[in-house]
N, C-alpha and C positions, 0 to 999 in steps of 0.2 A: 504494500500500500504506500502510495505515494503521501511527503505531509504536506497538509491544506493550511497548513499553521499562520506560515510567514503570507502569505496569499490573503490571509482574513485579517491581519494585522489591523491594518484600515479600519474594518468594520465596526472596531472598538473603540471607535470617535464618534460620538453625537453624532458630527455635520458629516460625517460621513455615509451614515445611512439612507439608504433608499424603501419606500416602500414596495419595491419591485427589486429585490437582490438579483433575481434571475438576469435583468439587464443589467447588472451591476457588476456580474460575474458570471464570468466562462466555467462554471463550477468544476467539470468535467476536465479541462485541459489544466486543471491544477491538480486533482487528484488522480489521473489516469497516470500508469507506468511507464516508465519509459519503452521503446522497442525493446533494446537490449535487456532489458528486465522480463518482455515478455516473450521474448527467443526463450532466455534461459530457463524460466519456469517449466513451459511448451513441449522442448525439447525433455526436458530430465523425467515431468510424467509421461510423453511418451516412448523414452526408451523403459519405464516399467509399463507401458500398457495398461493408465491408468488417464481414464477422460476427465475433464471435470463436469459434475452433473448442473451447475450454476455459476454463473457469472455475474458481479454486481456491474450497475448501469455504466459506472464510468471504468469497468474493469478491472479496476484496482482491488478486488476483493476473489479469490475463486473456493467456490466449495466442490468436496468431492467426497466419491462415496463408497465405500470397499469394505469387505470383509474386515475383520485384525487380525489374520493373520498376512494378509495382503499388506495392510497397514503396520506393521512388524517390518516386512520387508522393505515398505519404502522408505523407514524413518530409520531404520535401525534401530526398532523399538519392542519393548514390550506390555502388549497392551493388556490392564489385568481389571476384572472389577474391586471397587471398593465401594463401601456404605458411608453415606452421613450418620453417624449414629441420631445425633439428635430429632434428623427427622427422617432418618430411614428412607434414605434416597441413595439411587444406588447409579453413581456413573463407574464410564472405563476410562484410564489415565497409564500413562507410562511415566517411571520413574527417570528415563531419559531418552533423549532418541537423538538424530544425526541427520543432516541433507549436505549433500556434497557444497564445498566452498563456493563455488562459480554459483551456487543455486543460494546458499544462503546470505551472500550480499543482496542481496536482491528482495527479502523479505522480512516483514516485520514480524509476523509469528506466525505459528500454527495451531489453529485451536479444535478440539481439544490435546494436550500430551501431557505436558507437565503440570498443569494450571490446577488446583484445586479449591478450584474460588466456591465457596458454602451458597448453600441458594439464596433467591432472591428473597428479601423480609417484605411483608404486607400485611400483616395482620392487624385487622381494627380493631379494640376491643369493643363488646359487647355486651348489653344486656337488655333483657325482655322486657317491653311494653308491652301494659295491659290493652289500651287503646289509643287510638288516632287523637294527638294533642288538639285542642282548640283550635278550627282552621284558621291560618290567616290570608285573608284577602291577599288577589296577585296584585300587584303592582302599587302596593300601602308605598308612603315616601317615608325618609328617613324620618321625620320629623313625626310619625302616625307610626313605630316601632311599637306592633302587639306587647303588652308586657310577657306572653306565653310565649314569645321569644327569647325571654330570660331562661326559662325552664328548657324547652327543645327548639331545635332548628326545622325548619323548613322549606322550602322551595321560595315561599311568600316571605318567610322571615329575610331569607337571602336579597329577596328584591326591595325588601324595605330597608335591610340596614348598608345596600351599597347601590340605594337608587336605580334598580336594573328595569328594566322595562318590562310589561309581561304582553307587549302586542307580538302575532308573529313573526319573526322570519320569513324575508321573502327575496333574497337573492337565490337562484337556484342552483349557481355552482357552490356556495357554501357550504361545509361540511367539518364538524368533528369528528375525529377519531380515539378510541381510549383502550389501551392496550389493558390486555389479560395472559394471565401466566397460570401455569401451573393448575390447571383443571377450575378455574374460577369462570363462570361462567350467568350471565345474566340469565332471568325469567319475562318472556314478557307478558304472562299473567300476572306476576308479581306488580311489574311497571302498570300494568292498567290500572291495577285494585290501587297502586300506591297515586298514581295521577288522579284519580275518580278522586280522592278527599283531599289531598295537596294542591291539587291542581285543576279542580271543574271546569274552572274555563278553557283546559288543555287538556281534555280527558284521553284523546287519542291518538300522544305521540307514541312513537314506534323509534326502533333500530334497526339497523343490518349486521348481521353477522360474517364476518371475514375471518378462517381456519387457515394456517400458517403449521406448517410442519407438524400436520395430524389433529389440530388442535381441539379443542371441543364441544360442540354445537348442541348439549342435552339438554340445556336450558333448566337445570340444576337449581338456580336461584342461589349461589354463596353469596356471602355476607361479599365482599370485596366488592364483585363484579354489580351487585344489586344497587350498593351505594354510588358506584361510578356514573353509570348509567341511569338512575335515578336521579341525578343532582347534574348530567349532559340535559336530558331529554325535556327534568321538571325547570331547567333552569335560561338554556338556550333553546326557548321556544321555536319553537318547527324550524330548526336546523338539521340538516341531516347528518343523523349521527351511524359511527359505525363502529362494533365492538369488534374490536382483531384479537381475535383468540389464539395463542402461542401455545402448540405439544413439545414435544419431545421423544419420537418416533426412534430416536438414535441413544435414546440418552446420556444424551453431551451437555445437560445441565441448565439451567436457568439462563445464565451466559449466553449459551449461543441462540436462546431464545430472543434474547436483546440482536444479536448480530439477524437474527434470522427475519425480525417486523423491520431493522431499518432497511434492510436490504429491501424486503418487502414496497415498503414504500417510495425508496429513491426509484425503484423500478414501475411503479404506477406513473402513466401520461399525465393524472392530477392525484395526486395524493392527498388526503385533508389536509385542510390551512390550518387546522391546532391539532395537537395531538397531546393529551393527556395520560401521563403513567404512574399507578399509584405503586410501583416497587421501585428496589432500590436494592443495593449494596453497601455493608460498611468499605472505605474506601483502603482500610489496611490489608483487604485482602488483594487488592490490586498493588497497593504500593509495596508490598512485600515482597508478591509473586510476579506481575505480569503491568506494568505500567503502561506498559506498550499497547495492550490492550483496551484500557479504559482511554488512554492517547487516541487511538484512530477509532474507537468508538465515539468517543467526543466529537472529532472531525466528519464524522459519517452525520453526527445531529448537525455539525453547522452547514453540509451539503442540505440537506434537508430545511436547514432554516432559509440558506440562500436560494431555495427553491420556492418561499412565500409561506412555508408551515410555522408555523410557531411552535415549539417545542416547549412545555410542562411537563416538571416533573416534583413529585412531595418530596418533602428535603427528609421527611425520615422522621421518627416518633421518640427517641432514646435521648433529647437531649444534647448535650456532647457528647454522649458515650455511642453514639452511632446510630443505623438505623431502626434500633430497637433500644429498650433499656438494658443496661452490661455491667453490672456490679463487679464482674472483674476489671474494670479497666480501675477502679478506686486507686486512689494517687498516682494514677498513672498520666498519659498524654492522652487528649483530648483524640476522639476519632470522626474523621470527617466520616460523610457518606458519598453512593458514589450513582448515580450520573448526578447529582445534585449539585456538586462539585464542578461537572464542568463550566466553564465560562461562554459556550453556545447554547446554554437551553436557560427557562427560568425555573428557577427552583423557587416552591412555594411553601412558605411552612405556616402555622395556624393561632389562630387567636380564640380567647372565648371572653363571651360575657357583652353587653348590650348598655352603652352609654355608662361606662366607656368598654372601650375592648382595652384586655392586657393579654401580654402572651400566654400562650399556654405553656404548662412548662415542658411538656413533652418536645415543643416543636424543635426538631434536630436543625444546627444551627453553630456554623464556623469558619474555618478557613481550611481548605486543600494542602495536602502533601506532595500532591503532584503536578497540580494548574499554578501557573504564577497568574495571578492576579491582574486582569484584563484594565486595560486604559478606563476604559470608558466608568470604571466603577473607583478608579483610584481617590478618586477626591471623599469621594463618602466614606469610603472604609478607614482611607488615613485618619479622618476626622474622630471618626468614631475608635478606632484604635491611641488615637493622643487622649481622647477624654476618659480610656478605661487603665491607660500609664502602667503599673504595674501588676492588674488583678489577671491573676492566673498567667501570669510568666513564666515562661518555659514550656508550658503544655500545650500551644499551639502553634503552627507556623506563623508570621506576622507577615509574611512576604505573599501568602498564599491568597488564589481566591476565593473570596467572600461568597457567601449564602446565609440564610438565603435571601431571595431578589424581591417576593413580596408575602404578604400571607390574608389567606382568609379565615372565617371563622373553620372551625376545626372539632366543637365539641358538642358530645347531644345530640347529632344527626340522627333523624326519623327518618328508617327506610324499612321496608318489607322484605324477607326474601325466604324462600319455600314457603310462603303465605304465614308467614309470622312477623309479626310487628317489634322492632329490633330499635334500641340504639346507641350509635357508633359514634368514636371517635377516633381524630386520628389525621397527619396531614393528609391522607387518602382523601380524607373528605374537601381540603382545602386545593386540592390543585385539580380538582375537575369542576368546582366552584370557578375559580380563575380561568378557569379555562372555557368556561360558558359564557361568559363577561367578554371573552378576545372572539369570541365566536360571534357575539353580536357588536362588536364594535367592528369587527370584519363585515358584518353586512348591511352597518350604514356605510362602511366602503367603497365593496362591489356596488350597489345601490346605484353611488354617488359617482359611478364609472371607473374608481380608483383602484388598485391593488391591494391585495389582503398586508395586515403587517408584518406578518415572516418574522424573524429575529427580533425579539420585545424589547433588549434589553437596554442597548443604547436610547432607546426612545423614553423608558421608564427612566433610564439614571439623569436625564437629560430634562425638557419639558413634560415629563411625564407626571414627576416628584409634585407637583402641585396640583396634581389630580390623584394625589392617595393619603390616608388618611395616616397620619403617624400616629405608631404605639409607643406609650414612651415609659410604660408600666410592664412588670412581669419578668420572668426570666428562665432558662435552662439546664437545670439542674443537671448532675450527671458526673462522675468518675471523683466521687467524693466530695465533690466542689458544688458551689452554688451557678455552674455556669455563666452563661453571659448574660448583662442585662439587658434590658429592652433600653432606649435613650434616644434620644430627638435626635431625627436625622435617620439614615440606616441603621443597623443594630444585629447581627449574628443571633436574634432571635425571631424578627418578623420580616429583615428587609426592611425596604422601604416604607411598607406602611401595608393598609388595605384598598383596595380601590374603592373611587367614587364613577360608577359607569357613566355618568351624564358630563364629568369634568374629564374623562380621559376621553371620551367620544369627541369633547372639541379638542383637544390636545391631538388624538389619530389624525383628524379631519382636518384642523390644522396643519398638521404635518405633512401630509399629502399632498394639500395644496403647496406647498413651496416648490415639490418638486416641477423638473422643467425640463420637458423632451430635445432635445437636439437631434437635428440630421446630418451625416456627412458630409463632410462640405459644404456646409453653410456657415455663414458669421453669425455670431450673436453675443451679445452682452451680456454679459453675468456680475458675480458679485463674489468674493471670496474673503474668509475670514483674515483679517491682517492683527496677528500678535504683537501687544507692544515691546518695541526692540528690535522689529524683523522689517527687513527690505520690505516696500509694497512693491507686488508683483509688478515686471513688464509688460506692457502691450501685446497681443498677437504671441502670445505661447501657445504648444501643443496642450491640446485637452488632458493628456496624463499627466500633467505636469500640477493638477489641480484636483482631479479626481478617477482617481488609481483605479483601474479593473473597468471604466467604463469606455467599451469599444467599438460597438456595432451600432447601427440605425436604428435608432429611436432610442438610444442608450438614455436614462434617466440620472441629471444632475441633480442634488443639494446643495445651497449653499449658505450658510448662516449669516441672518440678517444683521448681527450686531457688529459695530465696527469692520463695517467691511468697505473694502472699493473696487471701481468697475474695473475690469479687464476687457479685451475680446480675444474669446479664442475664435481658433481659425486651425483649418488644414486637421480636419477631426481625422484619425488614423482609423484604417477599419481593421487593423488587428492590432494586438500587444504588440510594441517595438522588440 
């Protein structure tokens, strides 16, 4: 796999955003292999007479599929089962293996061999309700916040304490998607019975089911999948939503379930524009074993974002101590979690309680052992790292980046599943919340002719911050410590705050409008940011010279209105120099 790293660099600026990445980047011609990479792969499976059964879109990824004892021979390995004791899951792994030199310059891993990464955490905890809470009205405003909002959550509670709207959706390319793992699987009797008293005036949203490496379509009704889909469907009204159901036909582990939907999705003509996942990984079992891996999975999300998806993901329920609660880690170092961690998706973690919100203490929340800490979020985190000076030093990275990026409420969710009235907590609940909210700010978008948001985060750390509500109460307990606290401004416990839908809807729509189509070979006058201390641009420069990665016809510019002066480019190039 080729890295997309230094290529996205840019992306990590405010003004450097587009709401259309697609024209923004040749995604593909940065992550595809070199020839010479792709001779020598080619070549060495087939002098063993081994095809490969998939290829990801831009190449740069090949899976393949063989016996083990086949697989023995072409690794020089031995491939044995072993169990997770704790949850009794049984993958195959080799203690070591080998690919000729000429073959392994050329790649970044192979998975699965050596990697013993523990499955994916999702568990929401739960308990039995007797009955369906006190309904509340769709579309109450913040200011008309049920008090039975104090007590359970809602679909209606959601649109009153973050102003969401309950008219429907009605762009028809829009769509969310919310990943499942691990035999988790929605009902959509459950969903009807649960919309009928949530949601009357929405009595008859629906999903689509999408099965992904055997995945499973029984309609089960678990706890995970029901909360997901229930808080998609009750939340972003008539969007169409779609549950991707991830097996394990090979069993190669949770892991490659993750390798297995992005692949999925960068290979769909339109993929969803959000995509919502309520698991996760603690992130030491990457940094210890296979960094490499959580590396160009990261990369695989920002291909994906730079495609117009917005990627969510829950930062994890443990606190600092990871993506569960871990009493072993007491006096120990703080554990990130892991896609949460990366710096291309947003990671969301959760809040409870109703005027005011404070954090939950559950919600997982810190800094990466293996992301340095992206541009675009520098200002906030340093901010927030000088006002917390020496509490808990040493137990985190300081250089790393931050999460998470925002949070929603997260505790007391009422949801249905096997026709039993349940409720859940847990950031699970909060980032398919967040993710219904981008789902309908996408479609006063498309609506408005413009392009989905793709990559949130620059736009959130940027104009976004004065459309979400800061928490500045609460905190994350975890590995003996009192974790981090919540504090004005960002905070390694909620992010930036909570959204307000009706203040980020003009912040999107805003945003959009800036942007400014050019055609090759044409002049035009633009605007460019001028730092105090730095030359003002010359007249007449190449367009790359202003805004990196935009190349072809109708390529879309940004440029930040503050302190800026005119330029004209000229002589627009229609490839990369």
């Amino acid at each position: 796999m080729a890295d997309i790293s230094p290529k996205l660099r840019y992306l990590d600026h405010p003004s450097n955003i587009s709401n259309s990445f697609t024209r923004l980047l040749q995604v593909e011609q940065f992550v595809s292999p070199t020839p010479e990479a792709v001779q020598a792969v080619t070549n060495w499976l087939s002098q063993k007479n081994v095809t490969a059964t998939r290829q990801s879109p831009s190449g740069d990824m090949l899976q393949i599929q063989v016996p083990f004892d086949k697989a023995d021979e072409l690794l020089n390995a031995n491939f044995t089962a072993y169990v997770h004791a704790p949850t009794n899951t049984t993958v195959w792994r080799t203690l070591s293996y080998s690919v000729p030199a000429d073959v392994a310059q050329h790649l970044s891993f192979i998975y699965p061999t050596t990697q013993f990464i523990p499955p994916a955490t999702h568990k929401v905890a739960v308990q039995a309700i007797g009955q369906f809470p006190a309904a509340t009205k769709s579309g109450s405003k913040r200011a008309d916040i049920p008090p039975a909002c104090a007590q359970a959550i809602t679909p209606g509670c959601l649109q009153a304490i973050y102003n969401i709207p309950s008219t429907p959706a009605s762009a028809a390319s829009n769509s969310l998607g919310v990943s499942g793992f691990g035999n988790e699987v929605a009902n959509p009797t459950d969903l009807q019975n649960f919309l009928s008293q949530a949601r009357p005036d929405f009595p008859n949203g629906t999903f689509a089911v999408q099965t992904v490496d055997g995945g499973s379509d029984d309609g089960q009704g678990t706890a995970e999948a029901s909360l997901d889909i229930q808080y998609t469907v009750g939340v972003a009204t008539n969007v169409n939503t779609m549950f991707i159901s991830v097996g394990q036909k090979t069993q190669d582990g949770d892991l490659d379930g993750f390798l297995d939907i992005i692949n999925t999705l960068l290979a769909m003509d339109s993929p969803p524009l959000v995509l919502t996942t309520s698991f996760g990984f603690d992130e030491t079992a990457f940094s210890q074993q296979a960094p490499e891996i959580a590396e160009k999975l990261c990369d695989a999300y920002a291909q994906l974002g730079a495609r117009g998806t917005s990627v969510l993901f829950a930062s994890g329920d443990g606190g600092v101590s990871g993506s569960q609660a871990n009493p072993a880690c007491d006096g120990a170092a703080f554990i990130p979690t892991f896609p949460a961690s990366c710096p291309y998706i947003t990671a969301v973690g959760s809040t409870q309680g109703v005027n005011p919100e404070t954090a939950a203490d559950f919600s997982a929340g810190g800094f990466s052992n293996i992301f340095a800490r992206p541009t675009y979020q520098s200002d906030a985190v340093n901010s927030y790292l000088q006002g917390l000076g020496d509490t808990n030093a040493g137990l985190f990275n300081t250089t790393g980046r931050g999460y998470p990026d925002v949070s929603t409420q997260g505790v007391q969710f009422v949801i249905e599943a096997a026709g039993q009235l349940q409720g859940v907590e847990g950031t699970s609940a909060s980032s398919p919340t967040f993710a219904s909210i981008v789902a309908l700010l996408n479609d006063k978008l498309l609506n408005a002719g413009k392009s989905p948001l793709g990559f949130l985060n620059p736009l959130l750390y940027s104009t976004g911050v004065a459309a979400l509500n800061d928490i500045t109460s609460g905190s994350n307990p975890g590995c003996g410590t009192q974790g981090f606290p919540a504090a004005a401004g960002w905070d390694a416990v909620t992010g930036l705050g909570t959204p307000d839908f009706q203040k980020l809807a003009a912040v999107a729509v805003g945003s959009a409008s800036q942007a400014q189509a050019v055609k090759t070979g044409k002049n035009v006058t633009a605007s460019t940011q001028v730092k105090t201390g730095k030359a003002t641009p010359s007249a007449n420069k190449r367009f790359l010279e202003f805004a990196p990665g935009a190349t072809n016809l109708g390529d879309v510019i940004r440029f930040a209105s503050a302190d800026s002066s005119s330029v004209s480019i000229i002589a627009l190039p229609t490839a990369s120099p």
